[in-house]
C-alpha positions as CSV (number, residue, x, y, z in Angstrom):
1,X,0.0,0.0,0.0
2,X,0.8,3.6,-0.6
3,X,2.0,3.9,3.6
4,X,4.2,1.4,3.4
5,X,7.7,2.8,5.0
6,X,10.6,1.4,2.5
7,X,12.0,-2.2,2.8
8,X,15.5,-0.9,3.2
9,X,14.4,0.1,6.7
10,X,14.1,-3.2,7.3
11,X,16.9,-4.9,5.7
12,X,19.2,-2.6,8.1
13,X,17.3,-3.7,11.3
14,X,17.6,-7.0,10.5
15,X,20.9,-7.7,8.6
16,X,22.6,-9.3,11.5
17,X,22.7,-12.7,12.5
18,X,21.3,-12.4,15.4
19,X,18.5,-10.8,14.4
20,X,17.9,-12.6,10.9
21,X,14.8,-15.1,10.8
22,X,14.1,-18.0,8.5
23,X,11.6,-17.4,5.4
24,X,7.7,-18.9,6.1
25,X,6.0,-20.3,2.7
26,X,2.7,-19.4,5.0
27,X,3.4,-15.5,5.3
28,X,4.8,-14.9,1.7
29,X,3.9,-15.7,-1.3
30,X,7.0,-16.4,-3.8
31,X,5.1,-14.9,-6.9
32,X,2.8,-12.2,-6.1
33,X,4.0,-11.2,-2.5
34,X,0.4,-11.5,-1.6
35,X,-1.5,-12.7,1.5
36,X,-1.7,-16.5,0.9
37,X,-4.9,-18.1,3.2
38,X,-2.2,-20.1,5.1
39,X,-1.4,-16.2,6.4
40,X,-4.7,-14.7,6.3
41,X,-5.4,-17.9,9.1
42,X,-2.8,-16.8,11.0
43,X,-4.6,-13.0,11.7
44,X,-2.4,-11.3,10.7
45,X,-0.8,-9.8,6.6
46,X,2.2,-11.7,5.3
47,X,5.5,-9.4,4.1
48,X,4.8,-6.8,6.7
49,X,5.0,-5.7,10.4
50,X,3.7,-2.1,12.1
51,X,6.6,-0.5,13.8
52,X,7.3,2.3,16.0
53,X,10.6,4.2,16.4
54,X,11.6,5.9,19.1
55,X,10.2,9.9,18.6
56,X,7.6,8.8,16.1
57,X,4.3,9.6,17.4
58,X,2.4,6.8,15.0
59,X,3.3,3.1,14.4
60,X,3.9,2.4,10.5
61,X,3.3,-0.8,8.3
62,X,7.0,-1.8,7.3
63,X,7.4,-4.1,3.9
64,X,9.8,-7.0,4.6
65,X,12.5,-8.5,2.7
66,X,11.7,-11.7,0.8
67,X,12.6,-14.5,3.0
68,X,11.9,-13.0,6.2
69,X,8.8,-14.1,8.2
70,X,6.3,-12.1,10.2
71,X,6.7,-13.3,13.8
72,X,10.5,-13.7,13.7
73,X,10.9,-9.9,12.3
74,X,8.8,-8.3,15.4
75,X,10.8,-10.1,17.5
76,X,14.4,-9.2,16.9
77,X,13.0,-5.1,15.6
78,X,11.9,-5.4,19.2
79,X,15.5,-5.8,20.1
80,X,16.3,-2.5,18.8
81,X,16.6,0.6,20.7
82,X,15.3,2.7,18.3
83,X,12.1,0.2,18.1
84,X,9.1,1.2,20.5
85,X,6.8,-1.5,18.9
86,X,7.2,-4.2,16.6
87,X,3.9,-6.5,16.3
88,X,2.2,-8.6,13.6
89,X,-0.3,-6.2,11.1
90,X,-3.2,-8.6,12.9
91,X,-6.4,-9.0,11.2
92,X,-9.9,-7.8,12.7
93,X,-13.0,-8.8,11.6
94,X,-16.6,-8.0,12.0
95,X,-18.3,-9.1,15.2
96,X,-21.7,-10.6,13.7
97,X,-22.9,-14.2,13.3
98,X,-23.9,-13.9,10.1
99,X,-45.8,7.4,26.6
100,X,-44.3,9.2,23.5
101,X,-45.9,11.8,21.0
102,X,-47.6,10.5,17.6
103,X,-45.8,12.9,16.1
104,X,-42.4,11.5,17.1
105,X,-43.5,7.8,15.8
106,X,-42.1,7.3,12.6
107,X,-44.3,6.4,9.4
108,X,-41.7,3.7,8.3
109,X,-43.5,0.6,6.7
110,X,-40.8,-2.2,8.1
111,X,-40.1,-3.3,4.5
112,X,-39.1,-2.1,0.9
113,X,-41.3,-4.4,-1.4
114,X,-44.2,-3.7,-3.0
115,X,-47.1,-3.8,-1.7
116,X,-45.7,-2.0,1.3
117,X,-46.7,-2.5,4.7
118,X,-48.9,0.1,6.2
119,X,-47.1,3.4,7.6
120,X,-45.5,2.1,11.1
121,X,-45.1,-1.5,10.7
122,X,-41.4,-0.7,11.8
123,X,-43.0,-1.6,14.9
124,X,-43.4,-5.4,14.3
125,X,-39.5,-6.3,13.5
126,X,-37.9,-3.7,15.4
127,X,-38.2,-4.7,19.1
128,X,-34.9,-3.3,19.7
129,X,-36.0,0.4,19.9
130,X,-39.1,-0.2,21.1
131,X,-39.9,1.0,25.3
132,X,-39.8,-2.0,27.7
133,X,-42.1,-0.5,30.4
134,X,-45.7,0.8,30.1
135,X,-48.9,-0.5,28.8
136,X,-48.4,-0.4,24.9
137,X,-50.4,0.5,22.1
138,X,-51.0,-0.6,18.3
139,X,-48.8,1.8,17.4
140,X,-46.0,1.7,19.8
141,X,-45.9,-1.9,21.7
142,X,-43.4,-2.2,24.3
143,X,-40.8,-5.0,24.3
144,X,-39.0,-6.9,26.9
145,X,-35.5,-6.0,25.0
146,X,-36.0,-2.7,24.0
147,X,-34.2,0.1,24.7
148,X,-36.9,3.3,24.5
149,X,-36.1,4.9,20.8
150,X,-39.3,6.8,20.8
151,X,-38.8,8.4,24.5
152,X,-35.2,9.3,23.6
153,X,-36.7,10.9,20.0
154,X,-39.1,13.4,22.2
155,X,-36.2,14.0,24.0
156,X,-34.5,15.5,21.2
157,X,-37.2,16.9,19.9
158,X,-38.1,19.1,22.9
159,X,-34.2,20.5,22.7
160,X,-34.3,20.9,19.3
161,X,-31.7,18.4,17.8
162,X,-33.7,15.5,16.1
163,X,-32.6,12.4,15.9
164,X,-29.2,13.9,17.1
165,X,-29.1,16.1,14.7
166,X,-25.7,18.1,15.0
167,X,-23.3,15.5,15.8
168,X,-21.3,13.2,13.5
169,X,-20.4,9.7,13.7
170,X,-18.0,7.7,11.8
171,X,-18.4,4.2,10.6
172,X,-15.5,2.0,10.6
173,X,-16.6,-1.4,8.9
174,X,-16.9,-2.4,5.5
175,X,-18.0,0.7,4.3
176,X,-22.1,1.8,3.5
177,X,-23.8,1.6,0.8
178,X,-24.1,6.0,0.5
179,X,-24.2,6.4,-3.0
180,X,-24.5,5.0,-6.2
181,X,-21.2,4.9,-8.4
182,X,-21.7,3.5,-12.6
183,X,-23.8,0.6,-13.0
184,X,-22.8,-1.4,-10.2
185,X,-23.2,0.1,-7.0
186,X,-26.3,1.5,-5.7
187,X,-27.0,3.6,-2.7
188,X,-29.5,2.1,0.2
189,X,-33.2,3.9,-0.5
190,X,-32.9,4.2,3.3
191,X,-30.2,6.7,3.7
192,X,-30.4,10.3,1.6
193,X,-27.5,11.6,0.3
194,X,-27.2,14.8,2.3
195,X,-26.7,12.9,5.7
196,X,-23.0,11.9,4.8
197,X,-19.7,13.5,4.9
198,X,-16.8,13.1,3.1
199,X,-15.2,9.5,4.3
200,X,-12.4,7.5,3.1
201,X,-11.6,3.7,1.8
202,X,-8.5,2.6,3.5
203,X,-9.0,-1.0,1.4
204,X,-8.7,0.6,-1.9
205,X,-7.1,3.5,-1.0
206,X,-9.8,6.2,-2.5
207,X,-12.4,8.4,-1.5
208,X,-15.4,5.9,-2.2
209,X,-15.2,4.0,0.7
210,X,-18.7,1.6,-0.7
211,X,-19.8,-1.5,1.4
212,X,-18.7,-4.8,-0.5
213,X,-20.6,-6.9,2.1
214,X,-23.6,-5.3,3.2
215,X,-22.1,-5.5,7.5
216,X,-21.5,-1.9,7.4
217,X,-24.1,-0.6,5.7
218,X,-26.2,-2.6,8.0
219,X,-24.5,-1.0,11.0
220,X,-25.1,2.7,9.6
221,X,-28.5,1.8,9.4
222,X,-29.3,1.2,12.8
223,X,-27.4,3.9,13.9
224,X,-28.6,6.6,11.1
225,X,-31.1,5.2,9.1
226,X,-33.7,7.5,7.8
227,X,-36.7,8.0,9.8
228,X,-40.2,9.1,8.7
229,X,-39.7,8.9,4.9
230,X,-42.3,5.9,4.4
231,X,-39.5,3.6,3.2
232,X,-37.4,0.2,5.0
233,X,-37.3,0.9,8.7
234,X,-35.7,3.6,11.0
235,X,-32.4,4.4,12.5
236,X,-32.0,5.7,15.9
237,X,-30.0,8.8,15.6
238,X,-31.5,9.5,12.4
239,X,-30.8,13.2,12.3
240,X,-26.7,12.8,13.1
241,X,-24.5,12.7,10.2
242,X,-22.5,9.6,8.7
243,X,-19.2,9.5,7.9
244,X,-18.1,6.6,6.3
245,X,-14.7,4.5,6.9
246,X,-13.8,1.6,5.3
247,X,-11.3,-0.6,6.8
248,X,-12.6,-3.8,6.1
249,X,-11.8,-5.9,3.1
250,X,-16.0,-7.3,0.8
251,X,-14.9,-10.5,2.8
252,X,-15.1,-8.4,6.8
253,X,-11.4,-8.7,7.3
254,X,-9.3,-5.6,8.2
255,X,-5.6,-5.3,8.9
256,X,-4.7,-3.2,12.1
257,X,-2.6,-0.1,10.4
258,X,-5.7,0.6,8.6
259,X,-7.7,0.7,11.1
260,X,-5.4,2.9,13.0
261,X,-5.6,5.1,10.2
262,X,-9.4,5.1,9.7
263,X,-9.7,5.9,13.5
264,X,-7.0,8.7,12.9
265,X,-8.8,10.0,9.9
266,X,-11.9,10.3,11.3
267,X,-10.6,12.0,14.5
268,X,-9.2,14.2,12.8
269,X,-11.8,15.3,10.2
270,X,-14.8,16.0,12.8
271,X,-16.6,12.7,14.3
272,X,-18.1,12.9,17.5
273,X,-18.2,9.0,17.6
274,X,-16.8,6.2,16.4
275,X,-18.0,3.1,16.3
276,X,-16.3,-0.6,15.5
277,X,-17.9,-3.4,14.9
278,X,-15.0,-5.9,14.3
279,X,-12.5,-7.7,16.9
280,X,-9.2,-8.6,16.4
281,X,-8.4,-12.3,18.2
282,X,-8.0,-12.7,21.8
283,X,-4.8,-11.8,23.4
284,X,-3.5,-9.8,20.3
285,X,-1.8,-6.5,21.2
286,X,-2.1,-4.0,18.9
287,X,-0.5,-1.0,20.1
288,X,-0.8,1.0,16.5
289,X,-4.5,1.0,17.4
290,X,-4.2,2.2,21.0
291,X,-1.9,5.2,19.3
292,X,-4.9,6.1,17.5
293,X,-7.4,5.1,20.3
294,X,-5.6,7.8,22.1
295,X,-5.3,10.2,19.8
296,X,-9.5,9.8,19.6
297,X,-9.6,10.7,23.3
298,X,-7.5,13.5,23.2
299,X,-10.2,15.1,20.5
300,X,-13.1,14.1,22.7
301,X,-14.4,11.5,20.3
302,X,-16.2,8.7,21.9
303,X,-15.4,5.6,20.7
304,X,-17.5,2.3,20.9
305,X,-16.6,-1.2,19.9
306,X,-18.1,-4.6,19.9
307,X,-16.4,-7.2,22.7
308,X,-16.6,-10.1,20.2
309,X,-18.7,-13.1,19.6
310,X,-18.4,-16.7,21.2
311,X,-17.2,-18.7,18.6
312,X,-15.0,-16.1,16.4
313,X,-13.1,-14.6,19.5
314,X,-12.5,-16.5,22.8
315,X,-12.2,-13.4,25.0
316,X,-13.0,-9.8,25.4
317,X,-10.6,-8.3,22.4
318,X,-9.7,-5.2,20.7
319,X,-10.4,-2.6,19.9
320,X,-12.5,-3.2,22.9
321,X,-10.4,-3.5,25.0
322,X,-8.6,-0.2,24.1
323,X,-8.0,2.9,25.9
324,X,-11.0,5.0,26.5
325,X,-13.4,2.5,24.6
326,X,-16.7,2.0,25.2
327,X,-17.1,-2.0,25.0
328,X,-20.7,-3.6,24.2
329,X,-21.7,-7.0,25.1
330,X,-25.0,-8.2,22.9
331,X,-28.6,-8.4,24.6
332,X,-31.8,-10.2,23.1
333,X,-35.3,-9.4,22.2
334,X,-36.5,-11.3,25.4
335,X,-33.9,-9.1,27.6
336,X,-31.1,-11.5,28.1
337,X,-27.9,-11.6,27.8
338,X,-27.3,-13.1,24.1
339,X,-25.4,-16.5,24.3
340,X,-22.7,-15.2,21.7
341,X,-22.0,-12.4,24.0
342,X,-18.2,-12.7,25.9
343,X,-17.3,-11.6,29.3
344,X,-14.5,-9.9,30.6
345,X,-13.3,-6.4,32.4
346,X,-14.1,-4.7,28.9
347,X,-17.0,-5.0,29.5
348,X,-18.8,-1.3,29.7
349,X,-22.9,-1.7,28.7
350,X,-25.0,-4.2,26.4
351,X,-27.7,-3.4,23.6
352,X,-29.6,-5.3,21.2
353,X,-27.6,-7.7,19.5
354,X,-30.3,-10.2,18.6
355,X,-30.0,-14.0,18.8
356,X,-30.6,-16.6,21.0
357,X,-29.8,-16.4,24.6
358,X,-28.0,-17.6,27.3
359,X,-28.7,-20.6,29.1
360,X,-31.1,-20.0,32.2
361,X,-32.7,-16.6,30.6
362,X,-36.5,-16.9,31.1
363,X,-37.5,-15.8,27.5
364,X,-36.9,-18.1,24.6
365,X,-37.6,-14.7,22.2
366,X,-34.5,-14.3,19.9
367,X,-35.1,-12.5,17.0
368,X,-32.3,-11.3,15.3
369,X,-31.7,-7.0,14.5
370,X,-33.4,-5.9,11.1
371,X,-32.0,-3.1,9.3
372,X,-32.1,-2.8,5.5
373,X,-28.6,-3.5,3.4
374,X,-27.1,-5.4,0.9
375,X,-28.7,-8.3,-0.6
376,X,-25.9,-11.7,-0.2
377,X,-23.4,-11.1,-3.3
378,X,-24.9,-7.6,-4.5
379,X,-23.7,-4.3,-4.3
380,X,-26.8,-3.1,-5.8
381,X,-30.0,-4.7,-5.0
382,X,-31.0,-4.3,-0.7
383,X,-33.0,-6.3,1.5
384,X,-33.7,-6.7,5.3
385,X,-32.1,-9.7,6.4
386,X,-32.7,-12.2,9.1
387,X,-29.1,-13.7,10.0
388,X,-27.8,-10.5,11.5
389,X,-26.8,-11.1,15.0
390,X,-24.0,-10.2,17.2
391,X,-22.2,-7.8,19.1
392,X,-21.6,-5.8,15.7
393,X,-25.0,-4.8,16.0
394,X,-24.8,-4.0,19.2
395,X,-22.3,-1.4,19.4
396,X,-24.3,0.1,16.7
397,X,-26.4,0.5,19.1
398,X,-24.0,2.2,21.6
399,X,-22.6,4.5,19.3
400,X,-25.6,5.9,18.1
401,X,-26.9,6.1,21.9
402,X,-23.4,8.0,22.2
403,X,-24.4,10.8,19.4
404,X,-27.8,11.2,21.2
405,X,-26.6,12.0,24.4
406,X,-24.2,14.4,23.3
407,X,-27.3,16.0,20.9
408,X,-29.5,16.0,24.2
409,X,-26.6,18.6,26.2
410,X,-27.0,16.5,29.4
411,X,-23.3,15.8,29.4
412,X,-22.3,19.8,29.9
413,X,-20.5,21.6,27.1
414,X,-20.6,20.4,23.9
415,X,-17.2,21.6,23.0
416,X,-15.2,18.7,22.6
417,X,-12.6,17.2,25.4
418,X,-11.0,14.6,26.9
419,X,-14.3,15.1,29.5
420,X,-16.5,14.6,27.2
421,X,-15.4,11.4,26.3
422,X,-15.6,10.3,29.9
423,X,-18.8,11.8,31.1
424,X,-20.8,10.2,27.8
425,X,-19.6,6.7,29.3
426,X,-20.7,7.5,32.6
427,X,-24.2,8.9,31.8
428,X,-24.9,5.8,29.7
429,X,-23.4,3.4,32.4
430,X,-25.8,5.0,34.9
431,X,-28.7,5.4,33.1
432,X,-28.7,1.5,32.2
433,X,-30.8,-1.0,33.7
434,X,-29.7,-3.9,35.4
435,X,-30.3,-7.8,33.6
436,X,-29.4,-9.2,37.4
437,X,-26.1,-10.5,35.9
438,X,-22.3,-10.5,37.3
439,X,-20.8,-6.7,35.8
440,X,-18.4,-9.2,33.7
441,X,-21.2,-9.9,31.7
442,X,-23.6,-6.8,31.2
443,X,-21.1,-4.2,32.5
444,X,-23.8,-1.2,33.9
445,X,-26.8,-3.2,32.2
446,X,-28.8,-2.6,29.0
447,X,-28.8,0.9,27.8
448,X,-32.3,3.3,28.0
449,X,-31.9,5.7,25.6
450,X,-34.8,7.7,27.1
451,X,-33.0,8.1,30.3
452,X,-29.8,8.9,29.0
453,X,-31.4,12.1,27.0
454,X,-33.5,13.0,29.7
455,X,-32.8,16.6,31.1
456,X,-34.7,15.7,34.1
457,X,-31.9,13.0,35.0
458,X,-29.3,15.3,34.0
459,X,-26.2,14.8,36.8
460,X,-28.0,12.7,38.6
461,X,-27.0,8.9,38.6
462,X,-29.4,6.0,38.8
C-alpha cells in the first residue's frame, strides 16, 4: 500500500545474525507477495510488520524482505533501541454471526417491497428500539429488549436536535452503501444523500469508501437510518450525520494499520463517535490502534466497539479492550444476555444484538436485528435480512446512543474534550438498567436511551 515505509528500513534492522529469521512459505507468497490463506489464518498480513521508532508519534506498516517471516521480524526489531513496537499487522474482523408523541413515531413501513406494509409497521420487527415499560399501544408496543427509541426521540425533539441532529459519527466497517457509483453500486433507499460527509476507503485507497458486504451498511442503518420517509425501517440517531470509513476488506477482514488510520482519519476530520464493529483475536496486542485510540480521546471522540462473539473470538478483544473504549456485550429481544456475548473487564454496557440467549434466561424470544442492506453477493440490489446477530449490532447501538446524548446537552458543554469522552460513558453506564447478571457480563446493564437524553436525569445517577 501507498503507507508502506521502504524495505531498506528493514533490511538494516535486520541484517545481523542475530536478528535474521528463517523465510515462512505461510506468510509470503513467492510470486505475487500477496496474502496467501495459510497467512490470512494466522490473523495477521504476510511481508509486513507495524513498527514504531523511538520519537515517532504513530506506528507504521513496514514491507519485509523476501525471505523473512512475520513473527520472527517483530521479534528481533523489538530488540532494537530505536524500536518502540514491533507487532504482527493482525487481522480484525466484523463481530456478527452472520408514553411518546404520535408525532415523534415514525411512518416507516418495516419493509421495501411492494405492496408495502402500512405506515408504522417498523413496529413489528424492530423490538430493539421499542420501550420495555408501560402499557403499549398498536402503534408503539413495548418490548422486553428494547431500549426506549421513541422516549429518547421526544427528548431531542423538545431540545431541538432531532434524531441527534448536530453531531457526526463515523463508521468504521466495510463501508455503507451512500451512494450510487456506474452501474454497479447503488446507494440504500434508506439513507439520503445529504446525511453523509466526506469519508475515506482505507482497502482501496480512494475516496469511495462503498460496502462490499452489506455488515457496514447494515450497521449505519441502525445507527442513522432514515426515519419518517415511508421507506425500510428507522435508525435511531437518524438526524446525526455519517461518515463513512472503510477498513474492512468485501470478505469483513481488516488489517490493524488501517484501522489505526481510519480511526485517525476520522478524528481528525470531525466525528463525534466512532464506532467498530469488528474484533481482532483474543490476546493480540495492537498498540498502533491504541496510538490512535488515544489520539480519539484526546479530541473528545467517543469511541464504541463490539467485545466479540463466542465462537469467532475466545475473549474480550480489541479494539475493545482499548483505551478509552466504550465496550458492548449483545442483549436479546426477550432481555437476556445473548449467548454469543463474551465476558471480561471490557466490559462497559449491552444493547440489542439479537439471537438466542443464554442458558437460564426466562425468554426463549430471539429475534435477530433488522435493518435494510445489501442483498448476499450484491452491491446493488437491498433487503432486510434475518441472519444479523451479534455484538456488531450491538455497538451500533452504543454508538448511536453515544451521538444522542451528546445532541441532548446532558453531558455539559458540547465543545469537545477529553471530559466529554468520559462523562458520555458515565451517563450511559448510569442510566442503564440492570439484567441481574455478574458486571463481567452486562457491564452497567442494558442501555435506555430515554433516560440517557432526559434533562430531568441530567447529573444525577441511577
Amino acid at each position: 500500500m501507498s503507507r508502506r515505509l521502504p524495505t531498506f528500513i528493514a533490511f538494516s534492522l535486520l541484517a545481523t545474525p542475530a536478528t535474521s529469521a528463517q523465510a515462512s512459505a505461510a506468510d509470503f507468497h513467492p510470486t505475487t507477495g500477496g496474502k496467501t490463506p495459510a497467512a490470512r489464518s494466522k490473523g495477521f498480513a504476510s511481508g509486513e510488520v507495524i513498527v514504531k521508532f523511538e520519537g515517532q508519534r504513530f506506528g507504521r506498516a513496514v514491507a519485509l524482505p523476501p525471505r523473512v517471516g512475520v513473527r520472527q521480524a517483530a521479534s528481533a526489531l523489538r530488540r532494537s533501541p530505536r524500536v518502540a513496537y514491533a507487532v504482527p499487522n493482525f487481522i480484525a474482523t466484523a463481530s456478527a454471526k452472520a408514553a411518546v408523541a404520535a408525532a415523534d413515531i415514525p411512518n416507516d413501513p418495516g419493509n421495501i417491497s411492494v405492496p408495502r406494509d402500512p405506515p408504522g409497521a417498523w413496529v413489528l420487527k424492530q423490538w430493539n428500539f421499542l420501550p420495555w415499560t408501560g402499557m403499549g399501544t398498536p402503534e408503539l408496543p413495548t418490548s422486553p429488549g428494547g431500549i426506549d427509541a421513541p422516549g429518547a426521540w421526544e427528548n431531542l425533539a423538545a431540545v431541538g436536535r432531532r434524531g441527534a441532529k448536530g453531531v457526526t459519527v463515523a463508521v468504521l466497517d466495510t463501508g455503507i452503501a451512500y451512494r450510487a457509483k456506474g452501474s454497479r453500486f447503488r446507494r440504500s433507499p434508506d439513507f439520503a444523500s445529504k446525511q453523509f460527509v466526506d469519508g475515506y476507503d482505507f482497502v482501496d485507497e480512494d475516496k469511495l469508501p462503498l460496502d462490499e458486504n452489506g455488515h457496514g451498511t447494515h450497521v449505519a442503518g441502525t445507527i442513522g437510518e432514515k426515519n419518517d420517509n415511508g421507506v425500510g425501517l428507522t435508525g435511531l440517531a437518524f438526524g446525526a450525520k455519517l461518515m463513512p470509513v472503510r477498513v474492512l476488506d468485501r470478505h469483513g477482514r481488516g488489517e490493524a494499520d488501517d484501522i489505526a488510520a481510519g480511526i485517525r482519519f476520522a478524528a481528525s476530520n470531525g466525528a463525534d463517535v466512532i464506532n467498530m464493529s469488528f474484533n481482532f483475536g483474543c490476546g493480540k496486542a495492537v498498540p498502533d490502534i491504541d496510538d490512535a485510540l488515544r489520539l480519539a480521546y484526546r479530541r473528545g471522540v467517543v469511541t464504541v466497539a463490539s467485545v466479540g462473539n463466542l465462537g469467532s473470538e475466545t475473549c474480550v478483544s480489541p479494539p475493545a479492550t482499548g483505551p478509552h473504549v466504550i465496550g458492548v456485550g449483545g442483549s436479546t429481544e426477550g432481555g437476556c444476555l445473548g449467548g454469543y456475548s463474551l465476558g471480561g473487564k471490557g466490559v462497559d454496557v449491552v444493547a440489542p444484538g439479537g439471537g438466542a440467549p443464554i442458558v437460564g434466561c426466562s425468554s426463549v424470544l430471539a429475534d435477530p436485528i433488522y435493518q435494510v442492506t445489501l442483498k448476499a453477493g450484491s452491491t446493488r440490489r437491498f433487503g432486510i435480512p434475518g441472519n444479523y446477530v451479534g455484538t456488531s449490532m450491538a455497538a451500533a447501538h452504543v454508538a448511536a446512543a453515544a451521538a444522542m446524548t451528546i445532541a441532548a446537552g446532558v453531558v455539559g458543554p458540547a465543545k469537545k474534550s477529553r471530559g466529554r469522552v468520559g462523562a458520555v460513558t458515565r451517563r450511559l453506564r448510569a442510566t442503564a438498567r440492570s439484567l441481574g447478571l455478574p458486571a463481567i457480563q452486562q457491564g452497567a446493564g442494558l442501555i435506555d436511551l430515554a433516560r440517557a437524553t432526559d434533562q430531568a436525569l441530567r447529573g444525577k445517577r441511577r
